[in-house]
C-alpha positions as CSV (number, residue, x, y, z in Angstrom):
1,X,-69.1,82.9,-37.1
2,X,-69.3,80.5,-40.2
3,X,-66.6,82.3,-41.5
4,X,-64.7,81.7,-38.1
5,X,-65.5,78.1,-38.4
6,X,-64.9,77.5,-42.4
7,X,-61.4,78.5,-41.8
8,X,-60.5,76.9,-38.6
9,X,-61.7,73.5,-40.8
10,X,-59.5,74.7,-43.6
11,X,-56.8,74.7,-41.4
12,X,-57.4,71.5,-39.8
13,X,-57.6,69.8,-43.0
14,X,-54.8,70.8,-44.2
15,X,-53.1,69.6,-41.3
16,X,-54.4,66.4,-41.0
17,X,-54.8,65.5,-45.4
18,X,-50.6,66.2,-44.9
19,X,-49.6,65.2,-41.5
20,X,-52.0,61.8,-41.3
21,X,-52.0,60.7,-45.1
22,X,-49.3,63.0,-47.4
23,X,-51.6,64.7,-49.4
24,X,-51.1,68.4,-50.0
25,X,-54.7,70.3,-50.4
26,X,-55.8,73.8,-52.2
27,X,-59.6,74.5,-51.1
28,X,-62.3,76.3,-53.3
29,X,-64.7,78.0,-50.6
30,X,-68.4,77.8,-50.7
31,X,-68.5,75.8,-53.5
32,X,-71.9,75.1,-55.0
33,X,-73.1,71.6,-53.4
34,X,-75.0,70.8,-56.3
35,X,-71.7,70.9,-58.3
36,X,-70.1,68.9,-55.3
37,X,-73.5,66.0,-56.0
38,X,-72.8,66.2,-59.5
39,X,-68.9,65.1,-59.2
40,X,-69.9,62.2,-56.7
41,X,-72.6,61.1,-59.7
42,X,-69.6,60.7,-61.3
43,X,-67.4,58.3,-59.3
44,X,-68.2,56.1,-56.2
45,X,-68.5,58.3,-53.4
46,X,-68.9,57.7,-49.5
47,X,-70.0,60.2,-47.1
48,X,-69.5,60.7,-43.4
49,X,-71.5,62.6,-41.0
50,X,-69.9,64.0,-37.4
51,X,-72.3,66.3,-35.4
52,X,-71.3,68.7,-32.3
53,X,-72.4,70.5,-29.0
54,X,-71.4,73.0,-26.9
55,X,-70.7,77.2,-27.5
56,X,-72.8,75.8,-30.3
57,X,-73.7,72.9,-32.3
58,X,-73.8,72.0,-35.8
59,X,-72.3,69.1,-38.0
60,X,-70.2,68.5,-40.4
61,X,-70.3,65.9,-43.2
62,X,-67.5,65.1,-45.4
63,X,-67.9,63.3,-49.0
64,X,-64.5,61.5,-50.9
65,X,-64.2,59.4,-53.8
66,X,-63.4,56.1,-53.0
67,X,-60.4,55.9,-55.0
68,X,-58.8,58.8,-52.9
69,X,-60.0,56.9,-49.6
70,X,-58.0,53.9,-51.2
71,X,-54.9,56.0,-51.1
72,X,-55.4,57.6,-47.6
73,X,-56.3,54.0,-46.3
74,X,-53.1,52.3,-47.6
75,X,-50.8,55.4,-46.3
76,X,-52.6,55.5,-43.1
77,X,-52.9,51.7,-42.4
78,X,-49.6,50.6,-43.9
79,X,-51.2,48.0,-45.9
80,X,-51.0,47.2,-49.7
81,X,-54.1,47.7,-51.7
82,X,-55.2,44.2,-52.2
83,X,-55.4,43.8,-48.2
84,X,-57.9,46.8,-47.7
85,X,-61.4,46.0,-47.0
86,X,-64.6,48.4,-47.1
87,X,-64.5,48.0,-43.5
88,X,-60.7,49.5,-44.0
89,X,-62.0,52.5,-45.7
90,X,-65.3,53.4,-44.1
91,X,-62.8,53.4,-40.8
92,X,-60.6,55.8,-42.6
93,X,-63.0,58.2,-43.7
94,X,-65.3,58.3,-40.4
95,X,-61.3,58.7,-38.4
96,X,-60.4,61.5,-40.6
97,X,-63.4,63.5,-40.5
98,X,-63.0,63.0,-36.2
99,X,-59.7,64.1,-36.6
100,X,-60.7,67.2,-38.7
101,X,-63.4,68.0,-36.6
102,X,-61.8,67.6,-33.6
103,X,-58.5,70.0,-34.2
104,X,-61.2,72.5,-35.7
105,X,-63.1,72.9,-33.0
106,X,-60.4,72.6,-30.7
107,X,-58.8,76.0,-32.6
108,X,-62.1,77.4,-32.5
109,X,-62.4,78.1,-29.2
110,X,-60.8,78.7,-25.6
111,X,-64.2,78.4,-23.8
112,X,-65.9,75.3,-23.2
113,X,-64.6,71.9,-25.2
114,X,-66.9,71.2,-27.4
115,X,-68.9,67.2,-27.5
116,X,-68.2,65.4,-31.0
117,X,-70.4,62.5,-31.3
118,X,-69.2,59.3,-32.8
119,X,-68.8,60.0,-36.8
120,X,-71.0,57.6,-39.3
121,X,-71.6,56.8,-42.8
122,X,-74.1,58.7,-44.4
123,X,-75.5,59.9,-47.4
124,X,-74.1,62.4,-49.8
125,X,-76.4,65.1,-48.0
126,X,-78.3,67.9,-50.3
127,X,-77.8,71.0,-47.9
128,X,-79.8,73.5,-47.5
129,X,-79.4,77.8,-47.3
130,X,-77.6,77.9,-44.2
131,X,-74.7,75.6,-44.5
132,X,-71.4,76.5,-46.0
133,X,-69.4,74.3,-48.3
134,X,-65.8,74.0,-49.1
135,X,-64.3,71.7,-51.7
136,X,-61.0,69.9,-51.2
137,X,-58.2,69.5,-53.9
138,X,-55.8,66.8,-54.0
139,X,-53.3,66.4,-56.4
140,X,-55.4,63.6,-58.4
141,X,-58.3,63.8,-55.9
142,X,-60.9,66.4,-54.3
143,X,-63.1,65.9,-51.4
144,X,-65.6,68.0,-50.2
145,X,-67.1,69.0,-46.5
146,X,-70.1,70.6,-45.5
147,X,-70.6,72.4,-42.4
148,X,-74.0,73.2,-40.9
149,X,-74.4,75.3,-37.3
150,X,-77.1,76.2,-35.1
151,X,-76.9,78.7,-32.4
């Protein structure tokens, strides 16, 4: 079923990284987290955490660089640099991780919908054996989402 879900995320992502903000992605799947932690040491990262309900539930968190949320914030808001506030790009990253989710899960299924609940800044989680990883490359970029299930 992870696998099921991974790429139904995949998918989504793509759709939404070029559709929402212009950026073309390449994934890396099940990427070590710990690698993922050790590139957000490196840069100011934020982190955003959406959980779910319904055939199952589970949640999903994803992690950016701040500098990549800059660029997604000014092509998705239509506002130069210098106007965007923090407020600006903690709104981008908790929409685009709703929007993810939200065509993923929709994919994912024909059965019941499934319940997101309303995404929020977290913190760059450590994850644990049964969650399954994907990292996200941009052109100048990467981001990286997490996806844990229960059944």
């Amino acid at each position: 079923m992870m696998k099921k879900l991974l790429k139904a995320m995949m998918d989504s992502t793509s759709e939404v990284m070029e559709t929402m903000f212009y950026f073309p992605v390449e994934f890396e799947e099940e990427s070590e987290f710990l690698n993922i932690a050790a590139m957000a040491e490196k840069e100011p990262c934020l982190a955003c955490f959406i959980g779910f309900s319904g055939e199952f539930s589970g949640s999903f968190t994803l992690v950016m660089p701040e500098n990549l949320l800059m660029e997604m914030a000014v092509n998705f808001l239509g506002e130069p640099e210098h106007r965007i506030t923090h407020e600006h790009l903690t709104g981008t990253l908790t929409e685009t991780l709703n929007m993810i989710c939200g065509n993923a899960l929709t994919r994912f299924t024909d059965k019941e919908p499934f319940n997101l609940e309303l995404p929020r800044i977290t913190s760059i989680p450590s994850g644990s054996e049964n969650d399954a990883f994907f990292l996200v490359r941009t052109p100048d970029s990467w981001m990286a989402i997490n996806a844990a299930y229960e059944t």
